[in-house]
C-alpha positions in Angstrom: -99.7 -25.9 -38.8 -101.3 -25.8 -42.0 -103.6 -22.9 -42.9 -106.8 -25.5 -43.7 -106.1 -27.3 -40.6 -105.5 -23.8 -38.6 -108.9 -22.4 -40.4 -110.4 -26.1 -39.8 -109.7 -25.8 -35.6 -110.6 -22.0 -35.5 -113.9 -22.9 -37.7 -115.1 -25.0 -34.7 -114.1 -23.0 -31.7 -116.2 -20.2 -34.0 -119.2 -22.7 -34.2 -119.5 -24.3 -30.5 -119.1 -20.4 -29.1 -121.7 -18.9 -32.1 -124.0 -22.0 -32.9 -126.5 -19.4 -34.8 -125.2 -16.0 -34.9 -127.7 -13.4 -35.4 -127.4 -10.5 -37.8 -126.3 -7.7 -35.3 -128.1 -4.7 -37.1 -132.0 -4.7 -36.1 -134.2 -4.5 -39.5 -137.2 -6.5 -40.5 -136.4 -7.2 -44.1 -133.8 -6.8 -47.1 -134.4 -2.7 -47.5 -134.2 -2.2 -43.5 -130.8 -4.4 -43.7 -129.4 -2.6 -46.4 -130.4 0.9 -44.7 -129.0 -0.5 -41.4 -125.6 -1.9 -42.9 -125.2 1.2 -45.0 -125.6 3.3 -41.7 -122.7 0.8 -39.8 -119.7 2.1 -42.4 -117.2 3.6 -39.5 -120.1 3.8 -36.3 -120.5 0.9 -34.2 -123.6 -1.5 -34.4 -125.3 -0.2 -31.6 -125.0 3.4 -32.6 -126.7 2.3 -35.6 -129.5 0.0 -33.5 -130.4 3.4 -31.2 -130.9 5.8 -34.7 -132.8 3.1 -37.0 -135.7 3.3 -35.1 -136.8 6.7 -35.4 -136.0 6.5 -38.7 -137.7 3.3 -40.0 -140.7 5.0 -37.8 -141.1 7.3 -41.0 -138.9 5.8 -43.8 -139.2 1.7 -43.6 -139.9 1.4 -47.5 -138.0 2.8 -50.6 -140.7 4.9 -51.0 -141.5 6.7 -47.8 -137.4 7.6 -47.5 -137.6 9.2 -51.0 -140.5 11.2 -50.3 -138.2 12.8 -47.2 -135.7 15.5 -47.8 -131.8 14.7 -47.4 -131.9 17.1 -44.2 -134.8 14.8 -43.1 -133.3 12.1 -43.0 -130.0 13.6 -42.0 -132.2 15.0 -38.8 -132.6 11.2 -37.9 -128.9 10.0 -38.2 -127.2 12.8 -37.5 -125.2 10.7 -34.4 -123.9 8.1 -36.7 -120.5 8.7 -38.4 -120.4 10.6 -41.9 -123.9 11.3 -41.7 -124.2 14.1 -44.1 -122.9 11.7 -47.0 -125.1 8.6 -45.9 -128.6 10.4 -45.8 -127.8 11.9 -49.4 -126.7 8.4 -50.2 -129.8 6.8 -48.7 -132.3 8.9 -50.4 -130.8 8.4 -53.8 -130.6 4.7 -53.2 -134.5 4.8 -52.2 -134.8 6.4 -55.8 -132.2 4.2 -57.5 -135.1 1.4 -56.1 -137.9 2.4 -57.0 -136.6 3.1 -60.7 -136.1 -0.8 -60.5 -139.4 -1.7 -59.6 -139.7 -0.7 -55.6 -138.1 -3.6 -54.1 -134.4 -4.4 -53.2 -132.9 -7.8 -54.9 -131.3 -10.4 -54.3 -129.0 -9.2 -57.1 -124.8 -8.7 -57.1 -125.0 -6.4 -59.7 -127.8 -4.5 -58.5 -126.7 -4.0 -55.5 -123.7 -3.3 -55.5 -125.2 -0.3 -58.3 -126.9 1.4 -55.5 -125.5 4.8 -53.9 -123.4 4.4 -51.4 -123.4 0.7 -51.6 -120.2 -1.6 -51.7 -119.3 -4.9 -51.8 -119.3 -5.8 -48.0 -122.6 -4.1 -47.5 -124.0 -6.4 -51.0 -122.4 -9.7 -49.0 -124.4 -9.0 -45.8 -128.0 -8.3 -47.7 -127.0 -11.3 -50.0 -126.3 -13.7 -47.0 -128.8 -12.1 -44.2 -131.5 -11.7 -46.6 -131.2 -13.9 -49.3 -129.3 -16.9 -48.4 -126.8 -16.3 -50.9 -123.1 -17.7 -49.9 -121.0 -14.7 -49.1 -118.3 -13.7 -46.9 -118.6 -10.1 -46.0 -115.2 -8.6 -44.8 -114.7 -5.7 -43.0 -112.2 -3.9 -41.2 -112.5 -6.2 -38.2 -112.3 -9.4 -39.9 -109.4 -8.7 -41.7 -107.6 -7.7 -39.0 -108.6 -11.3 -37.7 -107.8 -13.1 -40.1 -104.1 -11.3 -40.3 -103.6 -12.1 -36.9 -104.3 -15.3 -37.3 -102.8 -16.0 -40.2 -105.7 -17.0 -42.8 -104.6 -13.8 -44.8 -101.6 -12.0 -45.3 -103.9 -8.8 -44.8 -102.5 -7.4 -47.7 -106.2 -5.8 -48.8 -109.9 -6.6 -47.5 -110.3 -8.1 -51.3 -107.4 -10.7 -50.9 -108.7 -11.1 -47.4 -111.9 -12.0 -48.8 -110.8 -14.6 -51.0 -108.3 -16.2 -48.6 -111.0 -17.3 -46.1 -113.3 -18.3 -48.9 -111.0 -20.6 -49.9 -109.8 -22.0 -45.9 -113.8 -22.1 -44.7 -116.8 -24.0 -47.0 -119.1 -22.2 -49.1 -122.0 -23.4 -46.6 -120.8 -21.5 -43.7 -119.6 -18.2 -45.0 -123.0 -16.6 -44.1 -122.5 -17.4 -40.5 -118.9 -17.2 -40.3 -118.4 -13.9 -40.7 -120.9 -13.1 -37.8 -118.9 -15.2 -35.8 -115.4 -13.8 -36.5 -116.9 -9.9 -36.0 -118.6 -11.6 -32.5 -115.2 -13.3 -31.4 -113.8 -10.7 -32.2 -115.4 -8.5 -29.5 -115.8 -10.6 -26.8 -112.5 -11.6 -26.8 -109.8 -10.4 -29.7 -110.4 -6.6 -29.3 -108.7 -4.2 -31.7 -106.4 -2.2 -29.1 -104.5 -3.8 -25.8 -105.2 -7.2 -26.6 -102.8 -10.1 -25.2 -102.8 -11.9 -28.1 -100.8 -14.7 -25.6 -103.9 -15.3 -23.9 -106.8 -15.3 -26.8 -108.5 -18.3 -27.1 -107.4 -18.6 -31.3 -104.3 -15.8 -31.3 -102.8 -17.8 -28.4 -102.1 -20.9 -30.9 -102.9 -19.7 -34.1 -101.3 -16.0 -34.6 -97.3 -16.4 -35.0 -94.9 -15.6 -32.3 -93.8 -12.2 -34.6 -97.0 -11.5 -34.9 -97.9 -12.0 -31.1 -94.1 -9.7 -30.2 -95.5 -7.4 -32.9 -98.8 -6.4 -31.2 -97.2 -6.5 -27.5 -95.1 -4.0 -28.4 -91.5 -6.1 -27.4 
């Protein structure tokens, strides 16, 4: 099968089981989804959904984070992987914004010029806040898309650009949500028959399918 035509199938099995995938973090605008998607680097999303909000209780804007200490906010996230780096990072980001003028843009460059800030976190505040096409990969969808064979998973950043090119420009924003979803309920990172997943089963190659079982 053809890559398209194998992205083509997998793109609607993604859309009748994810019609209108919701952004999994809990914020209530671009600076809370930047703070929440900054928090999710190596901690799960609802680690990051039982911290957020105590600390959005006291630091929602750029302004009230950067008026807390580094051990303030540190006392607030202290459960969430690599802690100690992300609360320094968020309160020189909060600095970083209010330098630009207080508020957090719609802006690549920008962005992607805030502490702590990379890439994949800039394509989820583009596409959850702005609207702007991206295709935010991390470490879940590229496995994905190795196993079933949109990517030769050689780095996130080729990744990236394989599935922009298989899946239209209109539904990156949502497809991403949907592959990190599928990828849950049903293609799970460890003891996963790939034999019997509703994509894998047709879509990842028998190697790849003797690989993962371990024969």
């Amino acid at each position: 099968m053809r890559r398209q035509d194998k992205a083509d199938r997998i793109g609607e099995i993604l859309d009748e089981l994810y019609p209108n995938p919701p952004v999994p973090l809990d914020h209530t605008d671009p600076y809370t989804l930047l703070v929440a998607v900054m928090l999710s680097a190596q901690t799960t999303d609802k680690k990051v959904n039982e911290v957020t909000p105590g600390l959005f209780a006291v630091a929602d804007t750029p302004q009230k984070m950067a008026a807390l200490d580094p051990e303030d906010i540190l006392a607030h996230i202290r459960t969430v992987g690599l802690a100690p780096t992300k609360a320094k990072n968020l309160w020189l980001m909060a600095n970083q914004i209010i330098d630009a003028g207080g508020e957090v843009y719609g802006d690549w460059d920008f962005l992607e010029s805030l502490a702590g800030v990379g890439h994949k976190t800039a394509s989820v505040v583009m596409a959850g806040s702005f609207g702007v096409p991206a295709f935010a990969v991390d470490t879940h969808i590229h496995r994905l898309a190795a196993r079933w064979g949109l990517s030769n998973g050689s780095n996130v950043e080729r990744t990236e650009r394989d599935l922009k090119a298989v899946f239209p420009i209109d539904t990156w924003g949502d497809r991403h949500l949907q592959i990190i979803y599928f990828g849950r309920e049903y293609c799970p990172a460890r003891r996963h028959d790939l034999s019997t997943c509703p994509i894998c089963g047709w879509a990842a190659s028998k190697k790849r399918i003797a690989l993962e079982s371990g024969r």
